[in-house]
C-alpha positions in Angstrom: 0.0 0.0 0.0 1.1 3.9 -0.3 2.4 5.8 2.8 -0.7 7.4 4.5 -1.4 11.0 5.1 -4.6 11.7 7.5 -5.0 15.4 9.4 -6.7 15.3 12.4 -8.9 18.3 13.4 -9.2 17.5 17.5 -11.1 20.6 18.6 -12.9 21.0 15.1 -12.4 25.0 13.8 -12.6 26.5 17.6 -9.9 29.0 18.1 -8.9 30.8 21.2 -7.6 33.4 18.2 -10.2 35.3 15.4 -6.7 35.6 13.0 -8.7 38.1 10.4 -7.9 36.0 7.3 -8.9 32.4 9.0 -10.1 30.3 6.3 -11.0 27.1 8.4 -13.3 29.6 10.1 -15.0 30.6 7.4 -15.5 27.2 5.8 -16.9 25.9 8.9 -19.1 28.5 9.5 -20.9 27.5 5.8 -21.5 24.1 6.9 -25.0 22.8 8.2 -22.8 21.9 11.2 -20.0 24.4 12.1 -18.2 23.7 14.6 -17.8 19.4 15.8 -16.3 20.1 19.7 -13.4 18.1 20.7 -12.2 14.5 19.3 -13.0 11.2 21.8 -10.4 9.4 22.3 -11.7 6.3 21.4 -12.8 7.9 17.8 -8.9 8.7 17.2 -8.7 5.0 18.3 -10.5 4.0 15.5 -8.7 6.1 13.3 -5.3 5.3 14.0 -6.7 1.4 13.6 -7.8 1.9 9.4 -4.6 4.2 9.4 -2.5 1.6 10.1 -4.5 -1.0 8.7 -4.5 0.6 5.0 -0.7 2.0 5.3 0.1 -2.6 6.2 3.6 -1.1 7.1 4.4 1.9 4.7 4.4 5.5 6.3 1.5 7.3 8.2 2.2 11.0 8.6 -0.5 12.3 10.7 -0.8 16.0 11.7 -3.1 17.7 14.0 -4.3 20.9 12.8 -7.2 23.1 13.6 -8.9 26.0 14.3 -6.4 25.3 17.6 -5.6 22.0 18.2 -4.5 22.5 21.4 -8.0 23.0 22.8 -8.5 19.2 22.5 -6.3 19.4 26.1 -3.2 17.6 27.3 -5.0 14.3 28.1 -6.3 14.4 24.6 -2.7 14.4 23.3 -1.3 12.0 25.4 -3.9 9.0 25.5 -3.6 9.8 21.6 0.8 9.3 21.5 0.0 6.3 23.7 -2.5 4.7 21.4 -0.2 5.4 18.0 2.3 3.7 19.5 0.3 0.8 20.9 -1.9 0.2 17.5 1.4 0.6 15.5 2.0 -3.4 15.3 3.2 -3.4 11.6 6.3 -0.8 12.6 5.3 1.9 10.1 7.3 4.9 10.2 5.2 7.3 11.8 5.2 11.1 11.3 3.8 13.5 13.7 3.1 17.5 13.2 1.0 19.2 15.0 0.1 23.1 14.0 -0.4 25.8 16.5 -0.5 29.3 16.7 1.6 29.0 19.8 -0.5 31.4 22.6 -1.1 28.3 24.6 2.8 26.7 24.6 3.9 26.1 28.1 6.9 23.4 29.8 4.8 20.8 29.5 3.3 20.9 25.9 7.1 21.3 25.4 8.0 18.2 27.1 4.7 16.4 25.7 5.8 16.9 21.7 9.9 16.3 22.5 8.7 12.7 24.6 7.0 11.9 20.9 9.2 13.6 18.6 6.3 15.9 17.0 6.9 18.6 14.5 5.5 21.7 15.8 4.5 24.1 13.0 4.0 27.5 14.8 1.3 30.5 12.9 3.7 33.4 13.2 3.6 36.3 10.3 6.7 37.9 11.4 7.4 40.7 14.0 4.6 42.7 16.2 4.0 44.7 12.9 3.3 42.1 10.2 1.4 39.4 13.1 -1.1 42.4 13.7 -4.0 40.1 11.9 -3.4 37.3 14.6 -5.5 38.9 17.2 -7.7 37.6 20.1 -11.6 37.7 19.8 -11.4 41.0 21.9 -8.6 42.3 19.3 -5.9 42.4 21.7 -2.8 41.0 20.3 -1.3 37.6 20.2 2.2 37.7 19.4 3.7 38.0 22.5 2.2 35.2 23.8 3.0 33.2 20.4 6.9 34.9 20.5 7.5 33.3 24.1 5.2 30.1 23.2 8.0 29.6 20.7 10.5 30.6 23.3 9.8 27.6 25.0 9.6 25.2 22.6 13.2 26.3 20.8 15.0 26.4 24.9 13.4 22.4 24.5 15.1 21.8 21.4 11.6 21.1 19.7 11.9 20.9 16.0 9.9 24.1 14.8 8.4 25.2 11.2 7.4 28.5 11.0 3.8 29.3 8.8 3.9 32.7 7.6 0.7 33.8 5.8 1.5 36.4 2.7 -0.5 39.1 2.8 -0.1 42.0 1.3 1.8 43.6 4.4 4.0 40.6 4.6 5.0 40.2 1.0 5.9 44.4 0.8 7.6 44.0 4.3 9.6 40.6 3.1 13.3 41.5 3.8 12.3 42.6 7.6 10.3 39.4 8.0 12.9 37.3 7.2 15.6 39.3 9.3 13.7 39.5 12.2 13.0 35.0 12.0 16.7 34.6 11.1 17.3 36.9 14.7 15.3 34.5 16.3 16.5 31.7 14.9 13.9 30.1 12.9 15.9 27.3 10.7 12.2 26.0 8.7 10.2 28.9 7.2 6.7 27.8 4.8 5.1 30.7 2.9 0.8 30.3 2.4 -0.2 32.5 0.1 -3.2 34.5 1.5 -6.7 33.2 -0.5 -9.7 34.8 -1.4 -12.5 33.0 0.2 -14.7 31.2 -2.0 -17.5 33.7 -1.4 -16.8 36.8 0.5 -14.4 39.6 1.1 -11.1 39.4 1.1 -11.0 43.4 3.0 -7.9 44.0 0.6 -5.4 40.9 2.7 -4.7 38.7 -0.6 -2.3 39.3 -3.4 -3.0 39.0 -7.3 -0.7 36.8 -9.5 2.0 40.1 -10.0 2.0 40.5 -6.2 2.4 37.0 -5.4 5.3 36.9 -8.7 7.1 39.9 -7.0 7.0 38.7 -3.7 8.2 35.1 -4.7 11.5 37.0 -6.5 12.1 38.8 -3.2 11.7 36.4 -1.1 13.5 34.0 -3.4 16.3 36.4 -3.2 16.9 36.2 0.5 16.7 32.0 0.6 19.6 31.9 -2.0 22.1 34.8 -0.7 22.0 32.9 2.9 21.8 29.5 0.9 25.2 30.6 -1.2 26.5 32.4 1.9 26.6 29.2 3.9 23.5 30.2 6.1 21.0 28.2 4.7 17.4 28.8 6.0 14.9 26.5 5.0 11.4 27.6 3.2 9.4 24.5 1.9 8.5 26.4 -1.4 12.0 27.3 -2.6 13.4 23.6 -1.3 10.8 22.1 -3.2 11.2 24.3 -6.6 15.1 23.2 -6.0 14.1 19.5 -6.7 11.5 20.5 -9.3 14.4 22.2 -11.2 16.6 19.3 -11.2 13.8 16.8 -12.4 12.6 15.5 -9.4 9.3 15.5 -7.8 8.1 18.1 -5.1 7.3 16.6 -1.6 5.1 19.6 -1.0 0.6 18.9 -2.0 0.0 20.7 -5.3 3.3 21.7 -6.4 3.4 18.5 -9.1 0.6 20.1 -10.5 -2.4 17.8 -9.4 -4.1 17.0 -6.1 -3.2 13.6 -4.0 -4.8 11.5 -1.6 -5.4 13.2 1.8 -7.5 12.5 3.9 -8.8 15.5 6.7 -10.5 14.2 9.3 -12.9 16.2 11.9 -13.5 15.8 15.5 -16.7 14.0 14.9 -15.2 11.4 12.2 -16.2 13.4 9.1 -13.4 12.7 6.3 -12.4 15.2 3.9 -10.2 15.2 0.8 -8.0 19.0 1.5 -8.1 21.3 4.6 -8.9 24.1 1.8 -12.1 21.6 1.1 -13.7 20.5 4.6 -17.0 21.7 3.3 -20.4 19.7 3.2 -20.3 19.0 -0.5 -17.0 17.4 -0.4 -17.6 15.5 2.7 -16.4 11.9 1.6 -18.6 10.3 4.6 -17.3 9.5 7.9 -14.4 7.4 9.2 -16.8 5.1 11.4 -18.7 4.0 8.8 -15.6 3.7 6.4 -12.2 2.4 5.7 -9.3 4.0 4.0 -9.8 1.8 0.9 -13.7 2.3 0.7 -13.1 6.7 1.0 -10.7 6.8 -1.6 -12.6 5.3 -3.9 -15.7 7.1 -3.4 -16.9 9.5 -6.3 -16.3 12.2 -4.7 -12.6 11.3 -3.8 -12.0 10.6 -7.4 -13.6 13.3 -9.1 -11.8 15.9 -6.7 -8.6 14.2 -7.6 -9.7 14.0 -11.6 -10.5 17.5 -11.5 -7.2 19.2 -10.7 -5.9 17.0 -13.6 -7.4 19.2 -15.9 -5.1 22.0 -17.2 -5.8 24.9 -19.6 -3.9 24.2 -23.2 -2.2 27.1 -22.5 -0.6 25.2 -19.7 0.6 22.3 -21.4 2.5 24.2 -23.7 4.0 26.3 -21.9 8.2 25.9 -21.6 7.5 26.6 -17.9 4.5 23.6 -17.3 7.5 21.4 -16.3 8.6 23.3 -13.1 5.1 24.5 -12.0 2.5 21.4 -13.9 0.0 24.0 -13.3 0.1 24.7 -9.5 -1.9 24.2 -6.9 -5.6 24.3 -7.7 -6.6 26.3 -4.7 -4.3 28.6 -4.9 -5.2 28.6 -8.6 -9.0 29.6 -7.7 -7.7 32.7 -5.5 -5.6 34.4 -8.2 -3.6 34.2 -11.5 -0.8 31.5 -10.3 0.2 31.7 -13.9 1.1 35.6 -13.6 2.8 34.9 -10.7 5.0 31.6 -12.4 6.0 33.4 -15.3 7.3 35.9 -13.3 9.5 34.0 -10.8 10.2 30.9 -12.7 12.3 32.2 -15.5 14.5 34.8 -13.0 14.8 32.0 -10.6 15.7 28.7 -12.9 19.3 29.6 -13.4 19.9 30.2 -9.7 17.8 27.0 -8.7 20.0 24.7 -10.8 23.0 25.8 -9.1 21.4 24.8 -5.9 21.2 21.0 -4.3 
C-alpha cells in the first residue's frame, strides 16, 4: 500500500484566536454543522486502527491541525501518543506535526511533543508589525504570547516550522520578516499564500498573480544569498522548486501540479479530501462507517482528484508547465498563479539549478 497522510482536526475550527484571514473559520461556518467540539479518544482509536491497517507497514504522517488543536487538552494528546504507539504493530514509520499558533505553549506541551518527537509548526507572520492580523476575539494582540510560546519550545530543542501567511503587508515587508525569524533563529520557514474566500471579502489581505510573482523574487532572493553564503534557512517552497528544477518530484501537496490522496479528518469522524475543502459537499462520509480503501474510492474522492488534472492548453505548452505542472488548484481559484509563475520561474531557474 502507499504511505498514508490523515489530518486530524481535535477541537474542530474553535480557536482561542479570530486571525482576520482564517479560512477554516470561514468554511466551517458555511457548513450545516460548524463547529464538531473536541475529538473522543476512542474515535482517534479508530482512526489510527484503518490508518495503520491501509498503510500494512508503509508510512502514516499524521498532523493535528485546527482552528487550535491545542484546545482538544493535554489528556487528549497523550492518550492519543500512547495509542499510536500501541496500534502501531506493523512498525510503520510514523510522522507526527501538530500546527499551532503557539498562545497556549507552556513546559509541559514542550515536554509532551519532545517525549514523541512531533513537528510543531508554529502560525507566526513575522514581528509585532506584520502578526497584527493574529488577534484575540477582543482584538488584543497575540504575538507575545506566540513569541514566548515559541521561546519555549526552541530552549526544549523542539523541531519548529514557522507558517507565515502572505498578505499584502508581509509580501511588501519581506526582507524585515525574514531578518527579524533569522534573529530568532527560525531554521524551517513555509510561505501560504493569503486566498480569497470562496464567497466573501477578502477586505484587501490577498495578493493577485503580480503581487504573489514579485514577492516570490524577493523572497527567493533572500533563501539563496543565505543558501550561497553558507547560512542556509529553510522555506518548503523554494526547497521544493530546487528539486522541481533538477527533475525531481516536489514533496510539497499541489506543487506536481495535481491533487493527491489526503485524507482530513474532523472531530466527529467526518473525512475530507484537502483542509482548503472541509465543506459539506466534499464530505467523503465518515471514518466510522468507512475504511481507508472504501473513502478513496468514493466518487467524490475521485472526481476531486480528476478534477485538478485538468489543465488549460495554454498550460501544457508552456516551456514553464515542467517546473510548476499548473500549480496548486486552490491557490489557482484565489488568483492568477500563472502571472505569478511566469514571473519567478524564469529569473529564478538559473539560480535554482545551481542549488542541491
Amino acid at each position: 500500500m502507499p504511505p498514508v497522510s490523515v489530518m486530524i482536526k481535535p477541537a474542530s475550527s474553535a480557536c482561542n484566536l479570530a486571525c482576520r484571514y482564517c479560512f477554516y473559520h470561514s468554511l466551517a461556518e458555511k457548513r450545516e454543522s460548524g463547529c464538531r467540539g473536541v475529538m473522543k479518544t476512542e474515535l482517534f482509536s479508530e482512526i489510527m486502527k484503518k490508518a495503520f491497517s491501509f498503510a500494512d507497514g508503509e508510512a502514516v504522517t499524521l498532523s493535528f491541525q485546527g482552528g487550535e488543536p491545542l484546545l482538544a487538552g493535554k489528556e487528549f494528546f497523550i492518550k492519543a501518543f500512547a495509542e499510536i504507539e500501541k496500534l502501531n504493530v506493523k512498525k510503520s514509520p510514523v510522522y507526527i506535526g501538530v500546527q499551532t499558533n503557539g498562545t497556549l505553549i507552556d513546559d509541559e506541551w514542550c515536554n509532551i511533543f519532545a517525549s514523541y518527537g512531533v513537528l510543531v509548526g508554529l502560525s507566526l507572520d513575522g514581528d509585532a508589525c506584520a502578526d497584527a492580523l493574529r488577534t484575540y476575539p477582543d482584538g488584543k494582540e497575540s504575538f507575545s504570547e506566540a513569541l514566548r510560546g515559541y521561546e519555549k519550545l526552541k530552549r526544549r530543542g523542539a523541531d519548529i516550522n514557522v507558517l507565515v501567511v502572505v498578505t499584502k503587508q508581509v509580501a511588501e515587508n519581506i526582507e524585515r520578516i525574514y531578518d527579524f525569524f533569522k534573529e530568532k533563529g527560525v531554521k524551517y520557514l513555509q510561505y501560504i499564500p493569503c486566498l480569497r474566500p470562496f464567497d466573501g471579502e477578502d477586505y484587501g489581505l490577498c495578493l493577485d498573480g503580480e503581487e504573489y510573482g514579485e514577492f516570490l523574487i524577493k523572497a527567493f532572493n533572500l533563501y539563496a544569498k543565505d543558501y550561497f553564503g553558507g547560512r542556509y534557512v529553510s522555506v518548503r517552497i523554494f526547497d521544493n522548486f530546487v528539486s522541481l528544477a533538477h527533475g525531481r518530484r516536489a514533496e510539497q501537496c499541489g506543487m506536481n501540479g495535481h491533487c493527491t490522496h489526503q485524507y482530513v479528518i474532523e472531530s466527529d469522524g467526518e473525512v475530507y479530501p484537502c483542509d482548503f475543502y472541509c465543506a459539506d459537499e466534499y464530505s467523503l462520509g465518515n471514518i466510522k462507517a468507512n475504511d481507508f480503501s472504501e473513502i478513496e474510492k468514493k466518487n467524490t474522492a475521485v472526481e476531486f482528484i480528476k478534477e485538478s488534472l485538468v489543465k488549460d492548453e495554454k498550460c501544457r505548452r508552456c516551456n514553464l508547465y515542467a517546473l510548476c505542472a499548473g500549480g496548486c488548484k486552490r491557490e489557482r481559484l484565489s488568483f492568477d498563479l500563472c502571472v505569478a509563475y511566469k514571473k519567478f520561474l524564469p529569473y529564478a531557474v538559473p539560480i535554482l539549478r545551481r542549488m542541491y
